[in-house]
C-alpha positions in Angstrom: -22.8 -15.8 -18.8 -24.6 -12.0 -18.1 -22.9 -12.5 -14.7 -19.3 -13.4 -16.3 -19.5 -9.9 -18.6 -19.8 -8.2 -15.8 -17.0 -9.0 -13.6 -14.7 -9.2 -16.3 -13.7 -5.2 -16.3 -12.9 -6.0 -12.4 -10.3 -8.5 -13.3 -8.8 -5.6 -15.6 -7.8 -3.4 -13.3 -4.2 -3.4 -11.5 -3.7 -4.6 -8.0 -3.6 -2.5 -5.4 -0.4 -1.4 -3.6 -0.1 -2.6 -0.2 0.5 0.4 2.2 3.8 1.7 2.3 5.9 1.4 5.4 8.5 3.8 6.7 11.5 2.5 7.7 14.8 3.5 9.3 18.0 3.5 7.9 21.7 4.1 8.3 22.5 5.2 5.0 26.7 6.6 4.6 26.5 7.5 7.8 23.3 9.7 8.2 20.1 8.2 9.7 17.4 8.2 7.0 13.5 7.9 7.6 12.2 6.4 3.9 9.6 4.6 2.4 11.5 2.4 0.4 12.5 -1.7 1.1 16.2 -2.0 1.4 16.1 -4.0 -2.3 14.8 -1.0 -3.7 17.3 1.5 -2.0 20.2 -0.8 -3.0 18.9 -1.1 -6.2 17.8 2.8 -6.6 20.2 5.0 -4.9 23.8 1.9 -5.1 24.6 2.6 -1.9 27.7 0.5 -0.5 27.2 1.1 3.2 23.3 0.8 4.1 21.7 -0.8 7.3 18.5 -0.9 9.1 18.4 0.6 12.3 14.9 0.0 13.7 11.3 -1.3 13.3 9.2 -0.9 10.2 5.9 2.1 11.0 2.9 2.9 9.1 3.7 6.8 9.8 6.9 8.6 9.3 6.3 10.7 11.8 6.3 7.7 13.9 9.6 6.8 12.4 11.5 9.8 13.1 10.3 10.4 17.2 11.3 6.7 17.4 15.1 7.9 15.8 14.7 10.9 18.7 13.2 8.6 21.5 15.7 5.6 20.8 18.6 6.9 18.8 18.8 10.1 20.8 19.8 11.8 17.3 17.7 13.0 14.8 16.6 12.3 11.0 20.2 13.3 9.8 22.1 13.0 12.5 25.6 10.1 12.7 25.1 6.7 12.6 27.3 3.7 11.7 26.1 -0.3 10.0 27.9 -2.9 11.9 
């Protein structure tokens, strides 16, 4: 029972967040390095026209030399969903 009173203020406390990735996005037609899922950018920010254009990355520094290596644009720069 001793035991039991003392894990109990360990179930109490809230979970913790998995890390966030960075992802890439074609967002109106701007590429867009964010942290946010695409259910929470549709669900945030309503956009109509919204696609993803590349991997997820743990960084988003990673995120934005793979827009410069890949996309051969920047964070900003034209893109278009199919």
């Amino acid at each position: 029972m001793r035991h039991a009173l003392v894990l109990l203020p360990l179930l109490c406390l809230p979970a913790l967040p998995a890390a966030a990735k960075t992802h890439v996005y074609c967002i109106e037609n701007r590429i867009v390095v964010e942290q946010r899922d695409m259910g929470l950018m549709r669900r945030d920010r309503g956009y109509a026209s919204i696609c993803t254009l590349g991997p997820s990355f743990d960084f988003s520094p990673d995120a934005t030399r793979w827009v410069e290596a890949n996309l051969r644009q920047r964070v900003g720069g034209d893109c278009r969903c199919p």
